[in-house]
C-alpha positions in Angstrom: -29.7 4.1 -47.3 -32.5 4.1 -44.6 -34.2 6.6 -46.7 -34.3 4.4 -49.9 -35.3 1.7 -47.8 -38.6 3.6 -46.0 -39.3 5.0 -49.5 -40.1 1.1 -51.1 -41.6 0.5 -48.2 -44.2 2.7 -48.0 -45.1 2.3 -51.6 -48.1 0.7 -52.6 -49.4 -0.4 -56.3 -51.7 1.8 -58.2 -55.7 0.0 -57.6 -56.5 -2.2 -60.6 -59.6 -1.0 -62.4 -61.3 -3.9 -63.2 -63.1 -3.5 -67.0 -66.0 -5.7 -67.4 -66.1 -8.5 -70.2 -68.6 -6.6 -72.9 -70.8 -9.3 -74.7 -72.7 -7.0 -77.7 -73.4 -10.4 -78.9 -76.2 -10.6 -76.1 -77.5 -7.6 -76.5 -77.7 -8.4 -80.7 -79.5 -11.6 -79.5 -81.9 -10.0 -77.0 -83.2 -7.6 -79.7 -83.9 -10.1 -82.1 -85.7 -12.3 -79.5 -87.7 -9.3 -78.7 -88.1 -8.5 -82.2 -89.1 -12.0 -83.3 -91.9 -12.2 -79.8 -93.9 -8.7 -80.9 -94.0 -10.3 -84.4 -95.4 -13.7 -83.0 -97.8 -11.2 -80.5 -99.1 -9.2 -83.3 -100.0 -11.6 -85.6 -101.7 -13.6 -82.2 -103.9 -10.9 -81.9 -104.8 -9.3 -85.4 -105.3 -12.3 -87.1 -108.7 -13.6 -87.8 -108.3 -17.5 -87.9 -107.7 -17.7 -84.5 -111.4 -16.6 -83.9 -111.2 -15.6 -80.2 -114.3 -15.3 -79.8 -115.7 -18.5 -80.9 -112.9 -19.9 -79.3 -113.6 -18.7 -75.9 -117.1 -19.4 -76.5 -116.7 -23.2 -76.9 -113.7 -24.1 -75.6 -115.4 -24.5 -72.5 -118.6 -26.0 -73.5 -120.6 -28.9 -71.6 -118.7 -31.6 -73.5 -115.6 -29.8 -72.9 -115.3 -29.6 -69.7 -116.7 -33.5 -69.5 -113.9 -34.5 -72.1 -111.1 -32.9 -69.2 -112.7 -34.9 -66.4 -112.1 -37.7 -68.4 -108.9 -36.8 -69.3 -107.7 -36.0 -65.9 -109.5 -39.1 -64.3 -108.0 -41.4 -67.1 -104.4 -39.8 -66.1 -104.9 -40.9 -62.5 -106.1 -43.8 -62.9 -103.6 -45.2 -65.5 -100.9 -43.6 -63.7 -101.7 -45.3 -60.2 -102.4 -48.7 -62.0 -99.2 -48.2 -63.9 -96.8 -47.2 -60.5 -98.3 -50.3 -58.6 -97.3 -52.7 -61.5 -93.9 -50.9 -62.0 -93.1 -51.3 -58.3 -94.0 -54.9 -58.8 -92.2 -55.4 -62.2 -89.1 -53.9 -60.6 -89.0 -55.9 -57.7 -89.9 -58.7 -60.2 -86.8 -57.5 -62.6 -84.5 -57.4 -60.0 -85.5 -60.8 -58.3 -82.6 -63.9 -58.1 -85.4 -66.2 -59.0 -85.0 -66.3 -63.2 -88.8 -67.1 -63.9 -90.1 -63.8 -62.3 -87.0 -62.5 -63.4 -88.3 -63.7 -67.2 -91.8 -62.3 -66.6 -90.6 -59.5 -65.7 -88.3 -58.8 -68.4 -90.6 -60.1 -71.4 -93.3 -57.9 -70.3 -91.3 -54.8 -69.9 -89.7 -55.8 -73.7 -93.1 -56.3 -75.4 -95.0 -52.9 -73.8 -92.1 -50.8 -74.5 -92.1 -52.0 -77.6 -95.8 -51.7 -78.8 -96.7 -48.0 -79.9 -99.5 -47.3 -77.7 -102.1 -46.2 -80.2 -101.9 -49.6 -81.2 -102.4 -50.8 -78.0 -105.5 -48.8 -77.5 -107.3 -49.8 -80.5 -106.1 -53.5 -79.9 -107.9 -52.8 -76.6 -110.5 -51.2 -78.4 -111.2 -53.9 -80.1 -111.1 -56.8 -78.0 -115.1 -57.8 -78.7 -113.2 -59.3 -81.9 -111.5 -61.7 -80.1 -114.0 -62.6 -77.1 -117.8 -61.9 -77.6 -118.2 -62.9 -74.2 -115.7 -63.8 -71.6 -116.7 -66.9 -69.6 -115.6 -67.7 -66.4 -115.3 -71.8 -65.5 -113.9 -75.1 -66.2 -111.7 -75.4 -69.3 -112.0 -78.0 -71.8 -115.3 -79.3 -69.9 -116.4 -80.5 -73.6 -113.3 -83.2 -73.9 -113.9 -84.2 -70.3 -117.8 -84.2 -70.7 -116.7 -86.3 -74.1 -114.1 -88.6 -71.7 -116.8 -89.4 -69.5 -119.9 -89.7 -71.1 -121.7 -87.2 -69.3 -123.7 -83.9 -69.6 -121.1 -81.3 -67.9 -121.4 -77.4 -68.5 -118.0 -76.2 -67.3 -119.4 -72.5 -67.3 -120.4 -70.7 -63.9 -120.8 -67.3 -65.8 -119.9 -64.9 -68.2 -120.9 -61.3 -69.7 -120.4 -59.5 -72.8 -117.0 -58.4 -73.7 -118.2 -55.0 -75.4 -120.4 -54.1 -71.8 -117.3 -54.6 -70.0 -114.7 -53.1 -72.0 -115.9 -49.7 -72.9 -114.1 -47.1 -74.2 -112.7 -45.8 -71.1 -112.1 -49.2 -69.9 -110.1 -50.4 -73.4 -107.9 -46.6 -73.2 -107.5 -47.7 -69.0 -106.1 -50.8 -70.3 -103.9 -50.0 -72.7 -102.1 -46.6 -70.9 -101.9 -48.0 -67.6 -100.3 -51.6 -68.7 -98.2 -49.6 -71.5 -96.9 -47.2 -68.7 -96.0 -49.9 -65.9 -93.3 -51.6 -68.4 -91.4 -47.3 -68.3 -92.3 -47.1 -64.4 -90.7 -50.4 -63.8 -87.4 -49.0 -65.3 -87.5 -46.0 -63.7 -88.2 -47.8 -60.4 -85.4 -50.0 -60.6 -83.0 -47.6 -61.8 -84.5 -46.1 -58.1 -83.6 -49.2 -56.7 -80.1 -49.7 -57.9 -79.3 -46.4 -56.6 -78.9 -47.1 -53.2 -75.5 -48.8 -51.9 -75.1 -52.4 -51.5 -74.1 -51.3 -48.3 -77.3 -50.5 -46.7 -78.6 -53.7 -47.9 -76.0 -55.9 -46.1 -76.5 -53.7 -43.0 -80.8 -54.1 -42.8 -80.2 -58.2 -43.7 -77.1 -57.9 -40.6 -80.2 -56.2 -38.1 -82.4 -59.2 -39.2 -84.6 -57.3 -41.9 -86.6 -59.2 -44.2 -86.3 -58.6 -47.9 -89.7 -56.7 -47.9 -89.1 -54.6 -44.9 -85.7 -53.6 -45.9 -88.0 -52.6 -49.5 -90.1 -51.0 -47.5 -88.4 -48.7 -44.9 -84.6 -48.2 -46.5 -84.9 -49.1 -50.4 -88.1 -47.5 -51.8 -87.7 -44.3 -49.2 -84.2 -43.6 -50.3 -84.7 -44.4 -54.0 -87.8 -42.0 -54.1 -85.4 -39.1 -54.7 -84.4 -40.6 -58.1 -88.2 -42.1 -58.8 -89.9 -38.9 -58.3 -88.3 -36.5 -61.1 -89.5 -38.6 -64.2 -91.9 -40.2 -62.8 -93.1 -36.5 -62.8 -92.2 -36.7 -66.6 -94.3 -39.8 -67.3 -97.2 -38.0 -65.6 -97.3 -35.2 -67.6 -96.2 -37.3 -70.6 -99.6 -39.2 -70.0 -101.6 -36.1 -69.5 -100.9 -35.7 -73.5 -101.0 -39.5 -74.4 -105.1 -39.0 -73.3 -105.2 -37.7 -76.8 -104.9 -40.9 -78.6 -108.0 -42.4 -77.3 -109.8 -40.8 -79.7 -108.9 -43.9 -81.3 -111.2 -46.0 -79.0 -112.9 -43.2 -78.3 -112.8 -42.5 -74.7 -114.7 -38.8 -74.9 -111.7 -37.2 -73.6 -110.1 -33.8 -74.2 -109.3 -33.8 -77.6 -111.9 -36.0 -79.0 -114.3 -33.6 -77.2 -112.7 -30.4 -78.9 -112.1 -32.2 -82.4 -115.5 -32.5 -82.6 -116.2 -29.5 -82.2 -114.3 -28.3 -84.5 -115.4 -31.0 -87.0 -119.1 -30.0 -86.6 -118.5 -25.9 -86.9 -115.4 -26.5 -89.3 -113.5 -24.3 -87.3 -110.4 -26.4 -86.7 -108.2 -24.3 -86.1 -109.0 -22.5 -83.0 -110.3 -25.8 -81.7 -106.0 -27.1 -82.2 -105.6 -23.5 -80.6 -108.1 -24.5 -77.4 -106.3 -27.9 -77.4 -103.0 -26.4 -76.8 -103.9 -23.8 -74.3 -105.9 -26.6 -72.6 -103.2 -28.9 -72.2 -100.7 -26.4 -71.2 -103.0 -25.7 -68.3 -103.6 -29.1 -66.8 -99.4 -29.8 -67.7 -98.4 -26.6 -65.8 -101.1 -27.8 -62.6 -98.7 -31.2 -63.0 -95.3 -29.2 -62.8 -96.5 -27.3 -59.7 -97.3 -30.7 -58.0 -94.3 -32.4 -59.2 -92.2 -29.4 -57.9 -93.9 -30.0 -53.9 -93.4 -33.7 -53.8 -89.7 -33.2 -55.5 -89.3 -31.0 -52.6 -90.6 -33.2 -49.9 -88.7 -36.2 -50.7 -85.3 -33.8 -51.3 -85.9 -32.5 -47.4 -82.7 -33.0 -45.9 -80.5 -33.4 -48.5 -78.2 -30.9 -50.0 -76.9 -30.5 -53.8 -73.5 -29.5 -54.0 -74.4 -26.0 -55.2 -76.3 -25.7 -51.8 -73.0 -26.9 -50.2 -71.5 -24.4 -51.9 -73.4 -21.1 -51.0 -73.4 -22.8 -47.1 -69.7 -22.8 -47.7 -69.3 -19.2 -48.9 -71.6 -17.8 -46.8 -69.7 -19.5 -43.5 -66.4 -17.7 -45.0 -68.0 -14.5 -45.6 -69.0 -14.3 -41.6 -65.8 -15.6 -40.7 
């Protein structure tokens, strides 16, 4: 009995082999893929209306080169106007007092609504509506009429098409088009952070701004920063559609080009790698300030390999 006892005992299971899952399906697909980007390669480079060479040769002309620092400077500047009013529309949006509250809300509704082509040639063509813009006392005519006497309400003015050039008009209508989407996005920011941390800033005596300023905004940057990231390089690409004004950016710059030499198509080509250049310097930045604002906080996959790794050395 002791015998057949120690011989269960001892005994141990045979080792389980474990057999990989095989997925031919992946390999089917990867050949195609590969298939399919050789095919798109060769015809890249063998065929003649890409015109390399011409490309290359203007695609970084004088004008060129002008039309992306006017692209580039149009992008900063419409995107810092455009944060600054979002911040203020949001804070606007979110107010208890229902006129800036209505402000707020109309102008978000009417820019979001607008296509912004149309806003840049409405921009573009404000010298239709005001020759000149004048700067004084309204209706001075019915009070000059009122009171008998010789009154010239104006203390000055200048042309409407000096002022608003091209650059100005496409200014005007990307930046005030963008600060209606950044005001969403900054309020969605906003409601992000807990009640809680409100009622504990108004509890330590904090004023409505400087509980904006130090535990709102600084928490709520973590959601803000991701599309806001988006809308840059969304913007980067709206540039194109001041040709419409024009602004002699980018595109208009390049269409021209090809317009004049009637070599359109590897001007579109130029466009394409051009843009993809200046978007892919916009990804890199985005991914540093993502990463800034993120210090010290942990996704739940980090969690996760902190967790594994802790069992592991355990």
């Amino acid at each position: 009995m002791s015998d057949i006892v120690n011989t269960t005992t001892t005994e141990r299971p045979d080792a389980l082999r474990a057999v990989p899952v095989r997925h031919p399906g992946r390999w089917v697909a990867t050949a195609v893929i590969l298939v399919l980007v050789a095919m798109f390669a060769h015809m890249v480079l063998t065929n003649d209306a890409f015109q390399w060479g011409f490309m290359a040769k203007n695609a970084f002309a004088g004008p060129v080169l002008e039309g992306a620092r006017n692209t580039v400077l149009l992008t900063v500047v419409s995107m810092a106007i455009g944060i600054a009013m979002g911040v203020i529309l949001a804070i606007m949006r979110s107010s208890t007092n229902p006129i800036l509250a209505s402000i707020a809300w109309v102008y978000i509704w009417f820019f979001r609504a607008v296509p912004r082509v149309v806003l840049l040639v409405l921009f573009g063509n404000l010298g239709i509506l005001y020759a000149r813009f004048e700067i004084g006392i309204p209706f001075d005519w019915l009070i000059a009429d009122l009171l008998n006497i010789d009154l010239s309400g104006r203390f000055f003015g200048f042309d409407a098409r000096t002022l608003i050039s091209g650059f100005v008009a496409a200014t005007l209508g990307l930046a005030l088009s963008e600060a209606a989407y950044m005001a969403e996005i900054v309020r969605a920011g906003m409601q992000s952070i807990p009640q809680g941390q409100v009622d504990a800033a108004e509890s330590l005596g904090m004023s409505r701004s400087l509980t904006l300023r130090r535990i709102i905004l600084p928490q709520a940057m973590r959601v803000i920063i991701p599309p806001t990231g988006n809308e840059t390089i969304a913007m980067i690409k709206d540039t194109a559609l001041v040709a419409y004004v024009p602004a002699y950016e980018l595109w208009f710059q390049l269409q021209g080009i090809g317009s004049r030499t009637f070599q359109v198509f590897p001007m579109l080509v130029a466009a394409c790698l051009w843009y993809l250049a200046l978007t892919s310097v916009l990804m890199v930045v985005q991914h540093f300030i993502e990463r800034h604002f993120t210090k010290g906080s942990r996704t739940d996959s980090a969690r996760l390999r902190l967790a594994r790794g802790g069992a592991g050395g355990a």
